[in-house]
N, C-alpha and C positions, 0 to 999 in steps of 0.2 A: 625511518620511523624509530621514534625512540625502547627500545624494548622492556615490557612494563616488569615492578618488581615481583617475585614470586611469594605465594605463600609461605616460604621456608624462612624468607627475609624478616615476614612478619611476626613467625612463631619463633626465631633467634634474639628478634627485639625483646619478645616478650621473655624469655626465657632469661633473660638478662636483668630487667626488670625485676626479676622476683631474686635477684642474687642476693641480696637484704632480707631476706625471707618475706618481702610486702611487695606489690606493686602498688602503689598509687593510683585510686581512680582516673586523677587526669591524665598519668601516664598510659593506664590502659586503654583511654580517652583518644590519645593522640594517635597510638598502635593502630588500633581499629579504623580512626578517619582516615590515615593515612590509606590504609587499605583499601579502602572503599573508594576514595580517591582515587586508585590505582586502576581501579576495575575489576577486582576479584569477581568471581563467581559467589553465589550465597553458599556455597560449601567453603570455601572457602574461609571466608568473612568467619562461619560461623565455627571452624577450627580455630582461628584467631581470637575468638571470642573467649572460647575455653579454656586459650592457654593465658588469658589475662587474669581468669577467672583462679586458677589454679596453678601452682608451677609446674613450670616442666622443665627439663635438662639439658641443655646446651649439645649436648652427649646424642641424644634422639634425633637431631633433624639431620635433614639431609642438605648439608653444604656445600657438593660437590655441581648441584646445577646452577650455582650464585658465580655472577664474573668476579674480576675483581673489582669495577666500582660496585655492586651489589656488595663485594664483602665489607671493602673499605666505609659505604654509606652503614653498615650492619655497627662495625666496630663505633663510628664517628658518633652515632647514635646511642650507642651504652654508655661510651664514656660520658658523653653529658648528659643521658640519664644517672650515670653516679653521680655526678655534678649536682646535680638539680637541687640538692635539699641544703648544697653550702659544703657537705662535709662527705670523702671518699673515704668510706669505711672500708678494713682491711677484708670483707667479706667481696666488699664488692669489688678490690684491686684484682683480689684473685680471681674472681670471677672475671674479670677484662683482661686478663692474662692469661686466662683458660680460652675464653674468647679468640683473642688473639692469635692464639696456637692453633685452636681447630679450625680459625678462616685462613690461617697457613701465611699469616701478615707478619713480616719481619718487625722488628721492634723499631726504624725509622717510617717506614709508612704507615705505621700502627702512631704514630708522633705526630704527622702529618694532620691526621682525617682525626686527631682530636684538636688539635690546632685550629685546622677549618671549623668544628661544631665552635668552638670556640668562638669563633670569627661571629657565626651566623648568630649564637646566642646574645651577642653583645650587641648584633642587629635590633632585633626580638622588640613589642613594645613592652613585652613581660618575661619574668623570667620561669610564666607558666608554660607546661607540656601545649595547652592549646596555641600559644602564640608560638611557639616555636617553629620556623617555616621549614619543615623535612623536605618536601620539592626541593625549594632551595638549597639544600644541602646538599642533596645527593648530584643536583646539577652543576655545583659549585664543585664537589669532588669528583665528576666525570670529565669537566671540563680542564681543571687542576692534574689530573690523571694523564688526559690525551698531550697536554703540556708537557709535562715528566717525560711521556713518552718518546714525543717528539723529538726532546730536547738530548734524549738518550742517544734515539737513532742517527741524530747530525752528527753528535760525536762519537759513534759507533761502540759504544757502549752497550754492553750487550747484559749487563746486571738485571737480575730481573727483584721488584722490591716490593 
């Protein structure tokens, strides 16, 4: 069974989101379905609500119970939320760079899991928050991941990235 994303997942999207000082309603649009999707509890959900609502700090959540496709889908996700409007404001690099650091993602799998949102975006029938398929991403980079994995272990590579 697949293990569902956590709350933290969702308040680090949103905390990203507002690295422009705005979150977009469709972005906060997307956060919240996602979540709901997930099967949050209504406590939940409605933590997420408030942090679309308002910004909060990257700094605050608790990222130590996120694996690593949980961090990787986290980062995959900001990056093309700075995407989203055309243009990667220097507010918002450093905020994916801060990012970055605190989900403890080296700078080529941090390459990676933007490559992929990439990938999915170019899917997409739009290049809005609501079409954008987050399921698919995050299974696209679990599966992508286990691959990596694999492909470390046969050759006994023991880097970890």
């Amino acid at each position: 069974m697949e293990q569902r994303l956590g709350r933290d997942v969702f308040l680090a999207l949103a905390a990203v989101g507002w690295a422009d000082g705005k979150l977009d309603e469709d972005e906060a649009d997307a956060i919240v379905r996602t979540a709901l999707e997930e099967g949050l509890d209504l406590d939940e959900i409605t933590s997420i609500e408030e942090a679309t609502k308002k910004p909060v700090d990257i700094g605050a959540i608790d990222l130590r119970s996120m694996s690593k496709a949980d961090r990787l889908f986290v980062y995959a996700v900001a990056s093309w939320m700075a995407r989203i409007d055309g243009v990667v404001a220097d507010k918002e690099r450093q905020a994916l760079d801060k990012l970055g650091e605190a989900l403890r993602l080296p700078e080529r799998p941090r390459q990676y899991a933007d490559d992929i949102a990439r990938e999915i975006g170019q899917a997409a029938d739009s290049d809005k928050p609501a079409f954008f398929n987050l399921p698919k991403l995050r299974r696209t980079l679990k599966v992508r991941l286990q691959e990596a994995q694999a492909l470390r272990a046969a050759k006994g590579d023991d880097e970890v990235e």
